[in-house]
C-alpha positions in Angstrom: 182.2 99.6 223.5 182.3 100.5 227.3 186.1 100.5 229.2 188.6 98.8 227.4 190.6 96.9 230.9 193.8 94.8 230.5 193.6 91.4 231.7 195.9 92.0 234.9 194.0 95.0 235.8 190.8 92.9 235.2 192.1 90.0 237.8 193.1 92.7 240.4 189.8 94.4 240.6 187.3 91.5 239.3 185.0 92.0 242.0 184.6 95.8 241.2 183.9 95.1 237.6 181.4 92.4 238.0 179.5 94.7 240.3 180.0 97.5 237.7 178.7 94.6 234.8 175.8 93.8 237.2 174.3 97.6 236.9 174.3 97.2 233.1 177.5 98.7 232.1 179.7 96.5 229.6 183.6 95.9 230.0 185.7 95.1 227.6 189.1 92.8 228.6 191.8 93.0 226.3 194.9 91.0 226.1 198.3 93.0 224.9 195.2 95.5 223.5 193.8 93.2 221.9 189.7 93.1 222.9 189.4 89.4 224.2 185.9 89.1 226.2 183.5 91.2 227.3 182.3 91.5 230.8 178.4 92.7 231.2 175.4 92.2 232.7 174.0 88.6 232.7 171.0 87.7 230.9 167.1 88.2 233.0 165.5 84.9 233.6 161.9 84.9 232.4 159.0 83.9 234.9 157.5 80.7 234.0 154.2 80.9 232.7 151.4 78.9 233.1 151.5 75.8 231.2 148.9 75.9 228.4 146.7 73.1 230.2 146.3 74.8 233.4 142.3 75.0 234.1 142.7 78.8 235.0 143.6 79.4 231.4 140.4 77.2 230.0 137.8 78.0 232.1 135.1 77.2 229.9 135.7 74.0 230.4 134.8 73.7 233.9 132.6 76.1 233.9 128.7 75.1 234.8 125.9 76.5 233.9 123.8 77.8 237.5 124.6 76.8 241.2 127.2 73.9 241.3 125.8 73.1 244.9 128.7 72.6 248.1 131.5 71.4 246.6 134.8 70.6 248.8 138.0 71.5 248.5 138.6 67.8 247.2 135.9 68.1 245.0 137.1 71.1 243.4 140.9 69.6 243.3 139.3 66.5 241.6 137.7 68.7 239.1 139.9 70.9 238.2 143.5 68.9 238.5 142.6 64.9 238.4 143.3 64.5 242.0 141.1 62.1 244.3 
């Protein structure tokens, strides 16, 4: 269960036990002894991935078979993403 800390002790050295609670470790405040909330480490935040329409995931589709010729950078954004 980690350090049991009352919750006066927990106000006077909050800043101690967050950093603590940020390195992984989990706190337990307790009121009259009583376990009350628990102080650890917040949760990771996932990267974004690439939405499932993105043309570098489907490829294929804009794929062409031999030399495409000179395309432009606005020919490739029209392509690719709509744009004109």
């Amino acid at each position: 269960m980690g350090e049991v800390v009352n919750i006066h002790d927990a106000k006077t050295r909050l800043s101690q036990l967050v950093a603590r609670a940020e390195r992984g470790e989990r706190i337990t405040i307790a009121r009259g002894g009583t376990p009350a909330a628990q102080l650890g480490p917040a949760p990771r935040s996932a990267r974004p991935g690439l939405p499932s329409d993105d043309p570098l995931l489907n490829l294929d589709e804009f794929a062409v078979n031999g030399p495409g010729g000179a395309l432009t950078n606005e020919d490739i954004d029209r392509l690719l993403y709509g744009k004109a």
